[in-house]
N, C-alpha and C positions, 0 to 999 in steps of 0.2 A: 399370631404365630411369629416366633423370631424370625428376622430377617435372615434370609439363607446366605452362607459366608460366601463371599467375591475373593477367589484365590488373589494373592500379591500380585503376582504375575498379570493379572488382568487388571489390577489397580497401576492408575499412572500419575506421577508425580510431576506435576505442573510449576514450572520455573515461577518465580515469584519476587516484586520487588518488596522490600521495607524497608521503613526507616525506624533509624536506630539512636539514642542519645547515651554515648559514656557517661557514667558513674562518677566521675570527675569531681567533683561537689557532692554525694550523694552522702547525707546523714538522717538519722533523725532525732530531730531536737522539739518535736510536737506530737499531737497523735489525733489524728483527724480518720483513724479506721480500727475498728481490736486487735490487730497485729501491730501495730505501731508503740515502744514502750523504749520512751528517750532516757528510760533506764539502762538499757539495756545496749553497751555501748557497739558500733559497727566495725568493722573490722574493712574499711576502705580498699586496703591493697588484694583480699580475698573477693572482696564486691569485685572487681576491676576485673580480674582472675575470669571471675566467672561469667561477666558478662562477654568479655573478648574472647572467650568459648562457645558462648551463645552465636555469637556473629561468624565468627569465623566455622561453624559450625554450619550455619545459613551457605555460606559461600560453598562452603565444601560441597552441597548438596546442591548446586547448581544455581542457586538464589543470589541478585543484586540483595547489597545492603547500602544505604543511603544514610548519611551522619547528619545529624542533625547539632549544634555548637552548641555542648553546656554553658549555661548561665549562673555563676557561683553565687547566687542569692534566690537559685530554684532546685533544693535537692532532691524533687521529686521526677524531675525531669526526665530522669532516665527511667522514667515507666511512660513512653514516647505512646503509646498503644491510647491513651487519653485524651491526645491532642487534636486529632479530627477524626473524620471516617471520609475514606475515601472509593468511588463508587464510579467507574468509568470513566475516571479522567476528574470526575467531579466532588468538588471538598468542600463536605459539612465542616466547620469549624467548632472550635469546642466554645462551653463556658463554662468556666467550673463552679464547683459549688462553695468550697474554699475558698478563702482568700489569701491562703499563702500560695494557693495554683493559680491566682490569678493569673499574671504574666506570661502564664506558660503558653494561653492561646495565643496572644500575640507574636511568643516566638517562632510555632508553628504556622503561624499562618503568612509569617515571612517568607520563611523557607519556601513553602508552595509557591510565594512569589515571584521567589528568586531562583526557579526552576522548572519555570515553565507552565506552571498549572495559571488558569485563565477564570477558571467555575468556580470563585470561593466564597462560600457567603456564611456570613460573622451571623452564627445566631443571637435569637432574642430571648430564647429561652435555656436555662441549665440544660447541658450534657455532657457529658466526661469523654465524647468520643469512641470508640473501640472499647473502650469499659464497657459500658453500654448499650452498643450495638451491634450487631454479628450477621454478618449478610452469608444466607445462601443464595440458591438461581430464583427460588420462587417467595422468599418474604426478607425482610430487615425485620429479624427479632431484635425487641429494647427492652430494655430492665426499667426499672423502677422499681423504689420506696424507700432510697438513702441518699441515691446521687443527682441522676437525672431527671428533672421533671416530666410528668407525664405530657406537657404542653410543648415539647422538645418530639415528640412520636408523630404529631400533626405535622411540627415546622420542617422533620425529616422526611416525613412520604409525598407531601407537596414539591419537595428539592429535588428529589431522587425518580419520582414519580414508582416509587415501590409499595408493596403493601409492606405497612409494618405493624406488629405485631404486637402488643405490650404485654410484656411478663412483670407477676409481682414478685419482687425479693422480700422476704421476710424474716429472714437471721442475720444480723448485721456482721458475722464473719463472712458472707459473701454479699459484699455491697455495691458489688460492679456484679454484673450479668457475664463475663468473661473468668471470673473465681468460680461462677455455677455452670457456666456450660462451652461448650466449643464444638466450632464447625467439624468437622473430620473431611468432609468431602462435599466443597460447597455446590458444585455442579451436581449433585445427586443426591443433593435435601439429606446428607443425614447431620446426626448431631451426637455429642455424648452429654448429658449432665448429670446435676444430682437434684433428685426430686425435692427432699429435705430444705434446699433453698428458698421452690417459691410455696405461694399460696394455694392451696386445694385447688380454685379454677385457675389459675395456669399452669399447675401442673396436667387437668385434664385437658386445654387449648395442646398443651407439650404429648401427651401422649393420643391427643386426637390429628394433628398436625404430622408427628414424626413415630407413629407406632411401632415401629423397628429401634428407634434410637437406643442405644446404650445406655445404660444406667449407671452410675457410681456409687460404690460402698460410701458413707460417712468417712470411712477412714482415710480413703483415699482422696475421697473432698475436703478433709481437714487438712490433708497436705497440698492444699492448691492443684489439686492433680488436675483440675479441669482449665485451668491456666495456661491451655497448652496450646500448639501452633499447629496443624498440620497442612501437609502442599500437597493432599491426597492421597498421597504414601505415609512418609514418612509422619511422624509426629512426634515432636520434640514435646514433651512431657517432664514436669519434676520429679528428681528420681524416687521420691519418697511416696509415690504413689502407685507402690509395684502392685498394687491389685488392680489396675489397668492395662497393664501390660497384655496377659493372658489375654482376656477378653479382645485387646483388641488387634492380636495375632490373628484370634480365630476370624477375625472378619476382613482377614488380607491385609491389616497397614501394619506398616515398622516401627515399633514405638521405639523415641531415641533419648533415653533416661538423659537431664540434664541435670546440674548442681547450681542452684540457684537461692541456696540457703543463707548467703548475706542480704542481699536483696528481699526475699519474704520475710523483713526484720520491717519495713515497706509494706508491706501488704501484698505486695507482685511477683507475679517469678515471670517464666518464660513469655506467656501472650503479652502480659504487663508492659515488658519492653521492646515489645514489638508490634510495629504499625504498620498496615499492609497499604500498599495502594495499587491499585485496583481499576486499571486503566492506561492505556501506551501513551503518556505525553515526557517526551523525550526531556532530557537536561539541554539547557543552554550551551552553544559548545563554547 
């Protein structure tokens, strides 16, 4: 039976920090995902545009946003959502599978340095971070079959001490587990994806797990619509995925169309560049 719809009104939207990296550098001149075509050239001062609507978008809505300093020999930077996963104060770090992302963990794992964060441990094994990973109250779902190794799902439930969960991805237009699915309400286990991503058994682990969860049309997964962010209200969604919308009116949350179409030139829209942390450890004053 469908989950029975939670008026708005009774949905609450939980303040939230993330960090954010500008577009500053952002091109693409390689192609390490099927949306990446260094043909196809970027249009920088629109990227810019749209991600400082992204952010100030977050603020409006009662959310910290936290900058993380572009590095102009890292344009991928600004999909910041890669770089660790953060869990109670406590930070998985990334490694990526690339090696033009090399650097990036590094640069992220300064910053938590240089901010106060104390838990941080440099894995041993590939994970892309928040690509990858997607915490609700009762499991750390992890993707697999492009990015993150599945030997990265042991080295996170030992860290985190959560159960985690492994999903297989199988179309390589959704290569991060954050392109196929997203939290909607992480305190109350639900989720939206699209089935079409993973493998037969995890999509039944997905519907034996979350059997209310939402579903996504192809069409609306072909526009990254599951890339999306929500603070258990609202949910910042790409706008080109209005067959989400509806649906997920009916179930009480605000869906808050964004424009993030230079950026999915990248492979990422909204979750993309946005990393959550997840845990009170104050900034340095």
């Amino acid at each position: 039976m469908p989950r029975e719809a939670t008026p708005s009104s009774l949905r609450e939207a939980t303040p939230r920090r993330y960090l954010m990296c500008a577009p500053t550098h952002f091109e693409v001149t390689y192609s390490i995902n099927p949306w990446m075509d260094p043909s196809k050239p970027v249009d920088l001062q629109l990227a810019q545009a749209q991600w400082e609507d992204l952010r100030d978008r977050y603020r409006a809505l009662g959310h910290t946003v936290e900058l993380l300093t572009p590095r102009p020999d890292l344009p991928d930077m600004v999909f910041a959502a890669n770089g660790a996963t953060v869990v109670d104060g406590r930070v998985l770090g990334a490694r990526f599978a690339y090696q033009e992302r090399y650097p990036e963990a590094e640069a992220h794992r300064d910053w938590f340095r240089d901010h106060g964060f104390t838990e941080i441990h440099e894995p041993a094994h590939v994970n892309e971070g928040e690509g990858d990973f997607a915490v609700t109250s009762s499991y750390l779902l992890a993707g697999r079959g492009f990015r993150s190794s599945p030997l990265s799902h042991g080295e996170a439930q030992e860290f985190f001490g959560r159960p985690v969960i492994g999903l297989d991805l199988v179309d390589p237009r959704y290569y991060h587990l954050d392109t196929a699915l997203c939290v909607l309400d992480e305190a109350g286990d639900e989720i939206m994806y699209y089935p079409g991503a993973f493998s037969p058994g995890s999509h039944s682990v997905l519907r034996r797990l979350f059997p209310d969860a939402l579903t996504a049309e192809e069409t609306d997964a072909a526009a990254l619509g599951l890339n999306a962010v929500s603070d258990g209200l609202h949910v910042l969604v790409p706008q080109g995925a209005a067959g989400l919308f509806d649906p997920l009116r009916a179930r009480g949350f605000e869906p808050v169309p964004m424009d993030l179409s230079e950026l999915l030139k990248g492979g990422g829209s909204v979750k993309c560049c946005t990393q959550e942390l997840r845990g009170q450890v104050l900034p340095p004053a």
